[in-house]
C-alpha positions, -999 to 999 in steps of 0.1 A, spaced: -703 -541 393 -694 -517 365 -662 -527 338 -647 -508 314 -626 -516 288 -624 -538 260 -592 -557 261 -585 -595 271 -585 -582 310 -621 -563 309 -636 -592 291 -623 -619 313 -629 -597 347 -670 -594 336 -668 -629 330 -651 -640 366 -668 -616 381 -700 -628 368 -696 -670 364 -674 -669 395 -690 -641 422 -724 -646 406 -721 -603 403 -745 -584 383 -719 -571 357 -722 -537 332 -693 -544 309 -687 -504 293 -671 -507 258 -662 -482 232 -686 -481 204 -673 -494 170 -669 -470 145 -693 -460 120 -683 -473 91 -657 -504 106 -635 -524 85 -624 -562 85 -607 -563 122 -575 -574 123 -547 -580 150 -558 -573 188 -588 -548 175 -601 -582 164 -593 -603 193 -612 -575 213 -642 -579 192 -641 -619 194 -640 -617 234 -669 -593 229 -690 -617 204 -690 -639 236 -698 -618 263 -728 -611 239 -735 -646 240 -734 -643 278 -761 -619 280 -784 -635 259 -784 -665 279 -787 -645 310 -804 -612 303 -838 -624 309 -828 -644 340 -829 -616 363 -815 -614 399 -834 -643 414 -828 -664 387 -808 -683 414 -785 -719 405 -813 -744 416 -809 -760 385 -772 -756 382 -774 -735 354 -755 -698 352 -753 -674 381 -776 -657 399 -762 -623 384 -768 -608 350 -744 -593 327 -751 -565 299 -731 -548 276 -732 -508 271 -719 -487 246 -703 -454 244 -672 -435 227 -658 -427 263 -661 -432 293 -677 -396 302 -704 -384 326 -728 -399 305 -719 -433 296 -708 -436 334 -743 -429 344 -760 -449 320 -738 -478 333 -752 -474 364 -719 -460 392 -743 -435 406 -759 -466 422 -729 -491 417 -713 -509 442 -678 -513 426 -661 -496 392 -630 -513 371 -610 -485 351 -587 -511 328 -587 -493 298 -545 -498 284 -543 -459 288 -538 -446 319 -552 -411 313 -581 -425 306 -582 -445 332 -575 -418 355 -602 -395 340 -628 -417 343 -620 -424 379 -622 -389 390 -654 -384 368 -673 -415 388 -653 -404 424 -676 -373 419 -705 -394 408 -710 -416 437 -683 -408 465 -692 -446 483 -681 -464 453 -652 -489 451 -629 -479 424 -606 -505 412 -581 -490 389 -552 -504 364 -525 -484 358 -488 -491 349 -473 -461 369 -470 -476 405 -454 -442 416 -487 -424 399 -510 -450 413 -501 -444 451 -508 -404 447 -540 -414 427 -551 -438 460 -543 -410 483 -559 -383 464 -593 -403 457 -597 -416 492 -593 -383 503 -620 -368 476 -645 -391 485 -638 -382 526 -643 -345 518 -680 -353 499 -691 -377 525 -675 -362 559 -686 -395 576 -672 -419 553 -646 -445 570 -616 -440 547 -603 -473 562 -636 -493 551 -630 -508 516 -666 -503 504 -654 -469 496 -615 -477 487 -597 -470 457 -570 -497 444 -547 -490 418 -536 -524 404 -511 -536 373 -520 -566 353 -485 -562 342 -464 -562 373 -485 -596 387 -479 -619 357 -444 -608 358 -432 -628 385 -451 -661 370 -436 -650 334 -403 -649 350 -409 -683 370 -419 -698 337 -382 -692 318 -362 -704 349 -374 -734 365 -368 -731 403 -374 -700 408 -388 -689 438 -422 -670 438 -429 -645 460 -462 -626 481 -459 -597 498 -486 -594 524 -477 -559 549 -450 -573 566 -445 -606 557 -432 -622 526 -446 -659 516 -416 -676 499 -434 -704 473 -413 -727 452 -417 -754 430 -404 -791 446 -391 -817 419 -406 -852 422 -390 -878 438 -393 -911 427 -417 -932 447 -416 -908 475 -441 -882 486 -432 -845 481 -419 -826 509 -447 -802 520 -421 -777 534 -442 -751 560 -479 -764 539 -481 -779 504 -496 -752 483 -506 -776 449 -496 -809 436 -484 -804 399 -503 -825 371 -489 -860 368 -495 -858 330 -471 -830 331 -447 -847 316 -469 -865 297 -467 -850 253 -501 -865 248 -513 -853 284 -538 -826 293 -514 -809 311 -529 -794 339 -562 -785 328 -597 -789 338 -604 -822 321 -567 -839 337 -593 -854 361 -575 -869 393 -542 -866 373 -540 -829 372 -530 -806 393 -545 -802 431 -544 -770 447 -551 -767 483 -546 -804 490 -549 -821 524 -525 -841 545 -533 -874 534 -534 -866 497 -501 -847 494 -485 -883 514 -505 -906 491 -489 -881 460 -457 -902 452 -436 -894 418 -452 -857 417 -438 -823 424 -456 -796 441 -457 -762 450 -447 -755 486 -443 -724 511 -411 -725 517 -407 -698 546 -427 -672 558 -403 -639 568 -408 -605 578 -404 -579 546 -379 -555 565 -367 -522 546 -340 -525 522 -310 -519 538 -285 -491 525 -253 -493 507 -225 -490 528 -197 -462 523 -175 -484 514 -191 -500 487 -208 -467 474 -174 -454 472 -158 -483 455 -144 -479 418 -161 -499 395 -133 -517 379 -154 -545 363 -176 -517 347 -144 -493 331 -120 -527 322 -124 -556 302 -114 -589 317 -84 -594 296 -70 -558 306 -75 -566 342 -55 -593 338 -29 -580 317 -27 -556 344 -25 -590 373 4 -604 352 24 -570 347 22 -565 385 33 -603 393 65 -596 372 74 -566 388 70 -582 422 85 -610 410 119 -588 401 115 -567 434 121 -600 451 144 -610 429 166 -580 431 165 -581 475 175 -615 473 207 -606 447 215 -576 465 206 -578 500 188 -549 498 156 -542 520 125 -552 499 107 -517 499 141 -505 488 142 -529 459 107 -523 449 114 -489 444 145 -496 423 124 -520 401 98 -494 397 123 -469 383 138 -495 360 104 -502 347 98 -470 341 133 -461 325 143 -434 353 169 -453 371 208 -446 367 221 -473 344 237 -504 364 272 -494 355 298 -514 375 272 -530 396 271 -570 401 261 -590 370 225 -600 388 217 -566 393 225 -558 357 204 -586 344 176 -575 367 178 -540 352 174 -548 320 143 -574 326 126 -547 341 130 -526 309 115 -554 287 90 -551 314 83 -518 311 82 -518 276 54 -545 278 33 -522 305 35 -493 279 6 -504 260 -20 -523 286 -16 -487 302 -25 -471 268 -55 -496 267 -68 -490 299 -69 -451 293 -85 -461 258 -109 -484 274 -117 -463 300 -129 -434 280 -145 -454 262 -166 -469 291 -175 -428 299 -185 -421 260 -204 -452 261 -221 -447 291 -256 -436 276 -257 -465 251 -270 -502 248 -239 -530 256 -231 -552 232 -241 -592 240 -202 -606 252 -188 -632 232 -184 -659 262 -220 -651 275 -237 -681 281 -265 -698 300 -288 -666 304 -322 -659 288 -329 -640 256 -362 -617 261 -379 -602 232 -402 -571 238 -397 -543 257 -432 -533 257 -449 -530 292 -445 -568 303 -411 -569 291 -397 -542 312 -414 -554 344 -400 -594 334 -365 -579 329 -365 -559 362 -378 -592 377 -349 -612 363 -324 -589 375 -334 -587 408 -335 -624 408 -296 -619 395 -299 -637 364 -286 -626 331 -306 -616 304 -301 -601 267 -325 -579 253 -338 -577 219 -359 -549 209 -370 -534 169 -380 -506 186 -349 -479 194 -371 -456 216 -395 -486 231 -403 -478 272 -383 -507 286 -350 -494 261 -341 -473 294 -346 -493 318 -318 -516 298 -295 -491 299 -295 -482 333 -293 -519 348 -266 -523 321 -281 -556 301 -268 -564 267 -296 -552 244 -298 -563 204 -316 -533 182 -334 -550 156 -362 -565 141 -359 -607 153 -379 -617 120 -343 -603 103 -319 -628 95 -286 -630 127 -307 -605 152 -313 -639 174 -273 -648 169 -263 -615 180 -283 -619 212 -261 -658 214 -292 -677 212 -272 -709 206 -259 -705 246 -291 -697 257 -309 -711 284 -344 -696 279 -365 -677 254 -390 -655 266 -412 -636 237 -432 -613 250 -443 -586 221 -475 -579 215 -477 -594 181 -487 -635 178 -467 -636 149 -438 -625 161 -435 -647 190 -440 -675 174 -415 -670 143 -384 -659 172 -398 -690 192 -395 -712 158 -363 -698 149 -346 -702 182 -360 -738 184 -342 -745 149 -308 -732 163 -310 -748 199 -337 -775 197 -340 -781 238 -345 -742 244 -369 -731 271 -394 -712 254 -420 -689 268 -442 -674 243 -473 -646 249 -498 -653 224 -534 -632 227 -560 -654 203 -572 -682 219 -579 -706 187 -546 -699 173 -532 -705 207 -541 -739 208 -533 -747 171 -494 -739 183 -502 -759 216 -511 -793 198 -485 -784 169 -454 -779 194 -468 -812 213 -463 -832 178 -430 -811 167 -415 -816 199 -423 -850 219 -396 -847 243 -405 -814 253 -434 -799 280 -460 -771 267 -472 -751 298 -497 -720 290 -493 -688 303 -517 -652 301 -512 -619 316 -551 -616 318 -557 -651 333 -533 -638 361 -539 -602 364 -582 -611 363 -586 -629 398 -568 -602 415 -587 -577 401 -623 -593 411 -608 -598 443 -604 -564 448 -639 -555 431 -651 -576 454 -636 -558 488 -607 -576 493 -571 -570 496 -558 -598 468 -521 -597 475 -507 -617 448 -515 -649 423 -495 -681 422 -501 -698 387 -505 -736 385 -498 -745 354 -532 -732 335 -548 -723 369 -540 -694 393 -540 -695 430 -545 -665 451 -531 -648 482 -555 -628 499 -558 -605 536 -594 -612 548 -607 -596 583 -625 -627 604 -649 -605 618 -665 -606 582 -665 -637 573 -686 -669 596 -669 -696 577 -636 -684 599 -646 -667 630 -648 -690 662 -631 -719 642 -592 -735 647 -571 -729 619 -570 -768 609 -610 -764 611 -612 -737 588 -587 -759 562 -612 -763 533 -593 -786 506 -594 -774 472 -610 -740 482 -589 -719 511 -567 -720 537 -548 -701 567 -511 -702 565 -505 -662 585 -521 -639 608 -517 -599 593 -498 -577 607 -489 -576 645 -509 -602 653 -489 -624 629 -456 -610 649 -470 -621 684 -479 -655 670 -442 -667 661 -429 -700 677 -393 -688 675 -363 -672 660 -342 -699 652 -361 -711 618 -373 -678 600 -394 -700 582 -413 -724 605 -415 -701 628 -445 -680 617 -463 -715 612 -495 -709 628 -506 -730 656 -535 -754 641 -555 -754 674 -558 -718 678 -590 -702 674 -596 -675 653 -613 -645 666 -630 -612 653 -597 -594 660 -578 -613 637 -566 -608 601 -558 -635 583 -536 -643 550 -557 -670 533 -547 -690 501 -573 -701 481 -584 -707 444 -606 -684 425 -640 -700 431 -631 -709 471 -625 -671 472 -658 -665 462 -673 -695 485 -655 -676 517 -667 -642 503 -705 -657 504 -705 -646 461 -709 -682 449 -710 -718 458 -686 -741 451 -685 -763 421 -666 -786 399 -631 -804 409 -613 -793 436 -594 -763 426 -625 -747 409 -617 -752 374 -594 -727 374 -600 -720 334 -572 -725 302 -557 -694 293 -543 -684 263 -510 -680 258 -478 -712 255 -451 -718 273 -423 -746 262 -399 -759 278 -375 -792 270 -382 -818 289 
């Protein structure tokens, strides 16, 4: 296995690929400068992931391949570290892709990501490319185009065989929907496998009471969760963290702890289009504020109210009246001159009327225009806005959080220092209330009605940052949510243990785009089609298609037989087969639940869930080891939330 890059993500992919899958890894890194200075911010970060991959290959260089686990000591594989400016002909071949199985492109820049790929599909034409880009619209033409390269070199090459398959991945677009999850408890997470979607949400305890496992219980949450001086879901919570994959009889002996549960199972249909109706609707909520719409609701009430008031004086027919109120109101009717004293007293209501209406009808023309000239430029937070969630950063995992908020329908401010950032757009078209301006700057956080908020999420790429807006925000509203994004791992945990003494009352939960994006990647290294990752508080578990025909621990066993706690599981059949296998119609949840006596055969694809290291075990890569769940690792970044 070939990676290159040197962010948090290639660093932590040679490492699961080479601690979890037991891989021989080449990790391909620029070379430092000549003459380098001090390192500072992420350059530095970079550099301390690399000091202990170094450390890796020392211990491991002069193992070999056959170094084997007898004694329980690293993996099998080995992992070494080559240098080169780029990513060229050269360095590709010294890494070794002419005889590679599998190549990761994660380099932050997609053009070099892109020119590396088609420099190694020319290279070796069998190899697995695995590449991340943030373009999804780019990365589907990519696919296409390097499947299609390596058919044309190698005229009997299966393009449906995933030894030689390209797959274009984003770290960013799968920690966005565990980002989003993280600011607004109860959201629901969601895995799209071809045509099925796996609903997963987060139960509440109930006192004394075993959690309600829904169609299979997916995790039990840590018990020390709530716990200020607990371990909060790590590695070392022992029996009191958090269980993925757990078995009947430990979710019922789980009382007083909330779990993670598959909700419903449903077929992903295609968006369905906009009626006529609707597309051709005015948007009145849009071009008028709510106080001119119901200026307007209380000018039409009174001249309703005097239309009925004049056919009931009169004995007029209503239409009749209403049309002689109108003209009234709008000073065109013959004065009331020797008609009945009602009728005169109507008339002259209905001119203090129309005098009234003169100016909410100058306001709406004002406003109006003003919605048109404004129409290419950030809104303005509203006074009354309240409950939504503030997010800081545009950058890459901002835009793909606040397009993920939105479709979940919830209401977000932006706050962004930089005017021309790539998620600025993105703001302006779904119309969210975006603040310009630096959040270090004294009222930028006030603007954006922090003090009504119901959730901070700082997401820039600078530690500092985040932590002063998360600081700040806590001094204004001391039971905010807070989600922060912090990259160093030591100064990571210096803000964990400090918020746990700041803040007793409140939970600290850890979040990392690499510790999420990093599984799916290896998965995909590895030959299989990772669909999406669940985090679990500091561990990650993974959705993934797998053919049964390839692997022995499934084929010719029942679905509750091939139930591993803690490793994997079988909650779908792929694709048509899943279709056939459905109960009924009348629960779209329940009724894909798979039948736990049915056999599985070579024919089948399955949708397994399973942790990072029970992955590997049903891959053949690795043995299982540790608690149940793997050890899923402590990543590097804090989320807080009041308790």
């Amino acid at each position: 296995m070939v990676v290159c890059g040197d962010d948090a993500l290639a660093h932590r992919l040679a490492r699961e690929l080479h601690e979890v899958y037991g891989e021989r890894v080449t990790l391909l890194v620029p070379a430092p400068p000549v003459a380098a200075v001090a390192p500072a911010g992420r350059t530095g970060r970079a550099l301390a992931l690399f000091g202990r991959v170094t450390a890796a290959v020392t211990r491991t260089t002069g193992a070999g391949p056959a170094a084997g686990t007898a004694d329980g000591g690293e993996p099998a594989g080995t992992l070494r570290v080559v240098e080169s400016a780029e990513a060229d002909d050269r360095a590709l071949t010294d890494a070794g892709v002419e005889r590679a199985a599998a190549l990761a492109l994660v380099h932050e820049d997609d053009e070099a990501n892109i020119r590396a790929a088609l420099t190694a599909r020319r290279l070796n034409p069998r190899l697995r490319l695995v590449i991340r880009l943030y373009n999804r619209k780019l990365g589907q033409h990519l696919e296409t185009l390097l499947d299609q390269a390596a058919a044309v070199v190698e005229p009997g090459l299966d393009p449906e065989k995933t030894d030689a398959a390209t797959t274009v991945l984003s770290d960013v677009d799968t920690a966005a929907p565990g980002l989003a999850a993280a600011a607004v408890a109860g959201t629901s997470k969601v895995v799209q496998a071809g045509g099925l979607l796996f609903h997963a949400v987060d139960r509440p305890p109930r006192a004394g009471q075993a959690p309600d496992p829904g169609l299979c219980t997916l995790a039990l949450l840590s018990a020390t969760a709530g716990d200020p001086a607990g371990c909060e879901g790590s590695e070392h919570s022992g029996d009191a963290g958090p269980r993925l994959l757990p078995d009947d009889r430990t979710v019922a002996a789980a009382t007083g702890r909330a779990a993670v549960t598959l909700e419903a199972v449903t077929a992903a249909g295609p968006a369905l289009p906009a009626t006529r109706l609707a597309a051709s609707a005015l948007p009145v909520g849009s071009l008028f504020s709510r106080r001119l719409r119901w200026s307007f609701g209380g000018a039409a009430a009174a001249v309703l109210a005097l239309a009925l008031a004049l056919a009931f004086t009169t004995g007029d027919h209503p239409l009749h009246a209403a049309y002689l109120t109108l003209l009234d109101v709008f000073a065109i009717g013959d004065p009331a001159v020797g008609e009945p004293a009602g009728r005169q007293l109507l008339q002259i209501l209905a001119g203090f009327v129309g005098l009234l209406l003169l100016p909410v009808i100058v306001a709406a023309l004002l406003e109006g225009l003003g919605t048109f000239r404004t129409a290419t430029t950030l809104r303005r937070p509203p006074r009354g806005l309240s409950g939504h969630v503030v997010l800081l950063g545009l950058g890459k995992v901002g835009t793909r959080v606040l397009a993920r908020l939105r479709r979940l329908g919830i209401p977000v401010v932006c706050v962004e220092s930089d005017p021309e950032a790539r998620g600025i757009a993105v703001a302006r078209r779904l119309r969210v209330p975006t603040v310009v301006g630096d959040v270090t700057e004294e009222g930028v956080l006030e603007a954006a009605r922090i003090h009504r908020a119901h959730a901070l999420l700082a997401l820039t790429s600078v530690d500092i940052t985040n932590l002063e807006a998360a600081l700040s925000a806590r001094a204004v509203t001391p039971d905010l949510r807070v989600v922060l994004r912090l990259y160093d791992d030591d100064f990571a945990t210096a803000v964990f243990r400090t918020l746990r003494t700041a803040h007793p009352a409140a939970v600290t939960r850890s979040r990392s785009v690499s510790h999420l994006a990093a599984p799916a990647f290896a998965g995909a290294m590895m030959g299989r089609q990772v669909l999406g990752a669940v985090p679990v508080e500091r561990r990650v578990l993974l959705f993934a298609a797998v053919d049964v025909a390839d692997h022995p621990l499934l084929d010719g066993r029942t679905v509750a037989d091939a139930f591993v706690p803690g490793a994997w599981r079988v909650i779908a059949l792929d694709g048509a087969a899943g279709a056939a296998s459905r109960t009924g119609a009348a629960d779209p949840g329940r009724g894909w639940r798979l039948d736990p006596e049915r056999v599985l055969v070579p024919g089948d694809r399955v949708v397994v869930a399973a942790t990072r290291r029970g992955l590997a075990e049903l891959l053949g890569r690795g043995a299982l080891s540790g608690p149940p769940g793997g050890g899923e690792g402590v990543d590097n970044s804090v989320r807080t939330e009041a308790g």
